[in-house]
C-alpha positions in Angstrom: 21.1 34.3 26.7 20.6 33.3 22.6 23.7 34.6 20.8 22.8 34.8 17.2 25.8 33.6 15.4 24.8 35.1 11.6 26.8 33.8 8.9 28.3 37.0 7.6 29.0 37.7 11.2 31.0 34.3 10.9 32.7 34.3 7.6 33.9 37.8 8.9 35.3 36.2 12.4 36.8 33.5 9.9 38.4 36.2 7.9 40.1 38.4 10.8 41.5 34.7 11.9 43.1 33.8 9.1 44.7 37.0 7.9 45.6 37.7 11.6 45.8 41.3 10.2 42.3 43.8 10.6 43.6 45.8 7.5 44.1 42.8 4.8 40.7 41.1 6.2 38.7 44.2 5.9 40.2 44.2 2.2 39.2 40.8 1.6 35.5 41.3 3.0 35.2 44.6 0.8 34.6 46.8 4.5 36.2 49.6 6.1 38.6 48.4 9.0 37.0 50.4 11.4 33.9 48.7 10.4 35.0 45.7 11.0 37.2 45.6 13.9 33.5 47.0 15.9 32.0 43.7 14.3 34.1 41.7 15.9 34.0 43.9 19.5 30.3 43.7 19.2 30.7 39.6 18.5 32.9 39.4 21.7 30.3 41.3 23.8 27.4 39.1 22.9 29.7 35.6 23.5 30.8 37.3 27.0 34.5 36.5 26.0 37.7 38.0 24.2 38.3 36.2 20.8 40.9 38.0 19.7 44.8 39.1 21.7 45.5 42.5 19.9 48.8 44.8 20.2 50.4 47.4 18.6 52.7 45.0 17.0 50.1 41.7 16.6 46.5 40.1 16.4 46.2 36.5 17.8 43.3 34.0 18.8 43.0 33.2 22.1 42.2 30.0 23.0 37.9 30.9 22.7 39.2 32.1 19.6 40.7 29.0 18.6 37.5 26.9 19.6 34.9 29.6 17.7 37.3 29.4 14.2 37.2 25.8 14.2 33.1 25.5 14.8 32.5 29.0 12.7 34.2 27.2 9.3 32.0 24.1 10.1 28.5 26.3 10.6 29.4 28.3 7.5 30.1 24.9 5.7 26.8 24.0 7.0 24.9 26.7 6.0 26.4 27.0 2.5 25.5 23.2 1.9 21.8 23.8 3.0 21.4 26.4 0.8 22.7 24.1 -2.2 20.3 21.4 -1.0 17.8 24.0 -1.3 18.6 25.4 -4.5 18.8 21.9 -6.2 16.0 20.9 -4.9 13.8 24.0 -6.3 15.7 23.1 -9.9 14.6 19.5 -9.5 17.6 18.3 -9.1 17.2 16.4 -5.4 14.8 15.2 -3.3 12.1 11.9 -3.6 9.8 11.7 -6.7 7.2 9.5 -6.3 6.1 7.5 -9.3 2.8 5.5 -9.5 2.6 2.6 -11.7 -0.4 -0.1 -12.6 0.0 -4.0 -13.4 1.9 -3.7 -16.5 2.8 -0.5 -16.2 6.8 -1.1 -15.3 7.4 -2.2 -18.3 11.0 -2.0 -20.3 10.1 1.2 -22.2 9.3 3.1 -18.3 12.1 1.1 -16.9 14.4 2.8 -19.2 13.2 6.5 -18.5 13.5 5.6 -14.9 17.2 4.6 -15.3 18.2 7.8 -17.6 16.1 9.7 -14.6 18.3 8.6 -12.2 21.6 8.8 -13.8 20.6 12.4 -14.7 19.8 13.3 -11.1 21.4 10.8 -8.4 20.4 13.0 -5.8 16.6 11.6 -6.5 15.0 9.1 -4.6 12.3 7.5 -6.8 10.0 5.6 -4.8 7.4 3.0 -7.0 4.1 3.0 -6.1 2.2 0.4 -7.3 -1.7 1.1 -7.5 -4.6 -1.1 -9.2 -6.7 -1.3 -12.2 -9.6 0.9 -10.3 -7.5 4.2 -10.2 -6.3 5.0 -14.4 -4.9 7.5 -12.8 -2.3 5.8 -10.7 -2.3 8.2 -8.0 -2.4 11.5 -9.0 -5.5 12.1 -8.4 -5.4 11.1 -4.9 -2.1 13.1 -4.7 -0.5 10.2 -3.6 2.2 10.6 -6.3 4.0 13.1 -8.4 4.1 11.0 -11.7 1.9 8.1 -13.4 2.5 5.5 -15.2 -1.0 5.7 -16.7 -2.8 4.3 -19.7 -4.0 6.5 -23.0 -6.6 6.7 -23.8 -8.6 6.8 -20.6 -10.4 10.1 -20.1 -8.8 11.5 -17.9 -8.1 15.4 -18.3 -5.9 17.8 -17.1 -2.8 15.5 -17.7 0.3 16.7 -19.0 1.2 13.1 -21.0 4.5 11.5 -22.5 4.1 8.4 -24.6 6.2 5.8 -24.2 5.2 2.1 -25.1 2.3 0.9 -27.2 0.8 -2.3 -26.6 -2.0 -3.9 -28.4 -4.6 -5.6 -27.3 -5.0 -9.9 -26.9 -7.4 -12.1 -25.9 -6.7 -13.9 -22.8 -8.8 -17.7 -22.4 -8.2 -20.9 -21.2 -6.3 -23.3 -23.3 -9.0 -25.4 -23.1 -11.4 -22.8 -24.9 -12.8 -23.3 -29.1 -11.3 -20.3 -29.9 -7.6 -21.4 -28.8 -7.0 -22.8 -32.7 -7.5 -19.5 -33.9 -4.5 -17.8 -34.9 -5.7 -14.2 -34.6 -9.7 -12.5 -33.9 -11.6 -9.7 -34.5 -13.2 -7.8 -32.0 -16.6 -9.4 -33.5 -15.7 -12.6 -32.8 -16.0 -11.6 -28.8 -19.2 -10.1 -28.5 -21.6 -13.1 -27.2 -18.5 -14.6 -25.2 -18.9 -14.4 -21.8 -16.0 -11.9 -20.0 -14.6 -12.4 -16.8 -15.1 -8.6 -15.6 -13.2 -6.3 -13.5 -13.8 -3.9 -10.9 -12.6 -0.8 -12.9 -14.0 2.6 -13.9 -16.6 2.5 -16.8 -14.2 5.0 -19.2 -10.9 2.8 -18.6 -9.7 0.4 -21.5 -10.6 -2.6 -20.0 -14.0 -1.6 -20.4 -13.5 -0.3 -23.3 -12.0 -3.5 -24.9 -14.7 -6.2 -22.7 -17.7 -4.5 -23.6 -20.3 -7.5 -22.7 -22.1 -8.5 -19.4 -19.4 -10.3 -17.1 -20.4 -13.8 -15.6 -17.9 -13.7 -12.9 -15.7 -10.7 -11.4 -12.2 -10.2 -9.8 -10.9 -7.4 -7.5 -7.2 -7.6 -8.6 -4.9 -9.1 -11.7 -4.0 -12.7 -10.6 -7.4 -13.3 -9.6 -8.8 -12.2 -13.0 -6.2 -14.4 -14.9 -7.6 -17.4 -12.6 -11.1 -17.3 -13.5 -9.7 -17.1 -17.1 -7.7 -20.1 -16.9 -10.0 -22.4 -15.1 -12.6 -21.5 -18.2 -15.0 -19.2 -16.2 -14.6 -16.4 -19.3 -12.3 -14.9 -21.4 -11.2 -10.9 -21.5 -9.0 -8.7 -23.7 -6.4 -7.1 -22.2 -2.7 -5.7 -22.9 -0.2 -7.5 -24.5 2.1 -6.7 -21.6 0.0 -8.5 -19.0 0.8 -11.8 -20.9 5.1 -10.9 -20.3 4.4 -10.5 -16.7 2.2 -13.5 -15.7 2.5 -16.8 -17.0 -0.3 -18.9 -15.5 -0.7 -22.3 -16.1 -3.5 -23.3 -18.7 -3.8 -20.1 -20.0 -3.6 -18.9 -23.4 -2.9 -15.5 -25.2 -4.5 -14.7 -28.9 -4.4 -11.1 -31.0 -7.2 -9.0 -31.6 -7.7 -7.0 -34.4 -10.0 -3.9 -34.8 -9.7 -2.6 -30.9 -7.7 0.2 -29.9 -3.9 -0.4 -28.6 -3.1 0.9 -25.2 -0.1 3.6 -25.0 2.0 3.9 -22.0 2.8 7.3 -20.8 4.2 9.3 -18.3 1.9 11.7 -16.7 1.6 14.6 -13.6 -1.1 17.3 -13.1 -1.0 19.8 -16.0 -1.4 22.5 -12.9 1.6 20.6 -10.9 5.1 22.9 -10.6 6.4 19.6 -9.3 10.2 20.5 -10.9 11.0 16.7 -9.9 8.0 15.8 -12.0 8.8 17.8 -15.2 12.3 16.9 -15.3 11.7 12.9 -15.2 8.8 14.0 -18.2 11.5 15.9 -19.9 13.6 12.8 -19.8 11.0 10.7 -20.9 10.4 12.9 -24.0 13.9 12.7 -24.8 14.2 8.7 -24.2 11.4 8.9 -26.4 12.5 10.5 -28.8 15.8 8.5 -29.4 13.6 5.4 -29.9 
């Protein structure tokens, strides 16, 4: 038979055990005696045993009683830390936060919001997902994270956003290329070159800054920085790609007139996510402070 051990019904049991007295626990539990001493009969009849050795002169445990006090205080410990678990979890407090990120994205500026995050809330796992070029918006579309790391401007909509960095753009060539003695260029001067392309949507800002007909493509960032350095093309992209990969024969130059790139922290303007929101609060206030 399935005894249903309820917590009031415990912290009752617990009460009548301690105090050893039905009068002072039924004061302490804000019932009427009578009240109580039937809860704890009725307890006794669904266990099939006698918790309690009562007199007109004393109330002790027996020894079931002595076994049920010692499991009731840790099931009522139990309970009471699930429901915190709970609680902080619906206030974003606990729990695992994805975060989705593209080359460049885990840059200083996120890496600091990230560390605030999770001195604000160590009961949050953040797991780093790393996600390509192709997908601007590093996994929240997909749903197969709660916050992006994603690049503005990039047409996406429906986006609750947080700048954080700005990066401008640079054009990466081989250090055997003409225009390597320049010192900076305009985004005129990169119109008839030909562009090692990318495999990325037609609104992102790589597109945007390599507007010309690619003579060679790559799938993923090391192999686009290869066909750059042996000479195959040349390609604008962010300033931040040329901190993270330092590829022999390759060389870095500013741009002028094309639009920086802005990191930000994004999630689904429709997303309740209270994991989500806090780590954008965070990053509005590590923003701000900069």
């Amino acid at each position: 038979m399935i005894v249903d051990l309820g917590t009031r019904m415990l912290r009752q049991f617990i009460v009548v055990a301690e105090e050893l007295n039905f009068t002072r626990a039924a004061a302490r539990v804000f019932v009427a005696q009578q009240a109580l001493s039937q809860q704890v009969r009725r307890l006794e009849a669904d266990l099939g045993v006698q918790l309690f050795e009562r007199n007109t002169r004393q109330v002790s445990l027996t020894p079931a009683g002595e076994v049920l006090l010692a499991d009731a205080r840790r099931l009522v410990a139990d309970a009471d830390a699930a429901v915190e678990r709970v609680r902080r979890a619906a206030a974003g407090k606990s729990g695992l936060l994805r975060l989705g990120f593209a080359p460049g994205g885990m840059r200083e500026a996120t890496r600091t919001v990230v560390a605030a995050f999770e001195r604000a809330y160590p009961e949050v796992e953040v797991q780093l997902v790393e996600s390509g070029w192709d997908d601007p918006s590093t996994g929240l579309r997909s749903g197969a994270c709660d916050v992006g790391v994603v690049a503005l401007p990039n047409g996406l909509s429906g986006l609750d956003t947080v700048p954080i960095d700005t990066w401008p753009p640079c054009l990466a060539q081989s250090k055997d290329h003409p225009l390597t003695s320049a010192a900076a260029l305009t985004a005129e001067d990169l119109v008839h070159l030909p562009v090692v392309g990318y495999e990325v949507p037609a609104d992102s800002f790589y597109t945007r800054w390599n507007p010309g007909r690619p003579v060679v493509r790559a799938r993923s960032t090391p192999a686009w920085l290869a066909a750059v350095a042996t000479g195959r093309g040349v390609g604008v992209v962010s300033a931040a790609i040329q901190h993270l990969y330092d590829f022999p024969n390759l060389d870095y130059r500013p741009v002028t007139g094309l639009p920086a790139l802005t990191l930000a922290f994004a999630v689904k303007a429709e997303d309740p996510n209270p994991l989500a929101r806090q780590l954008l609060r965070v990053a509005r206030a590590q923003h701000h402070r900069s």
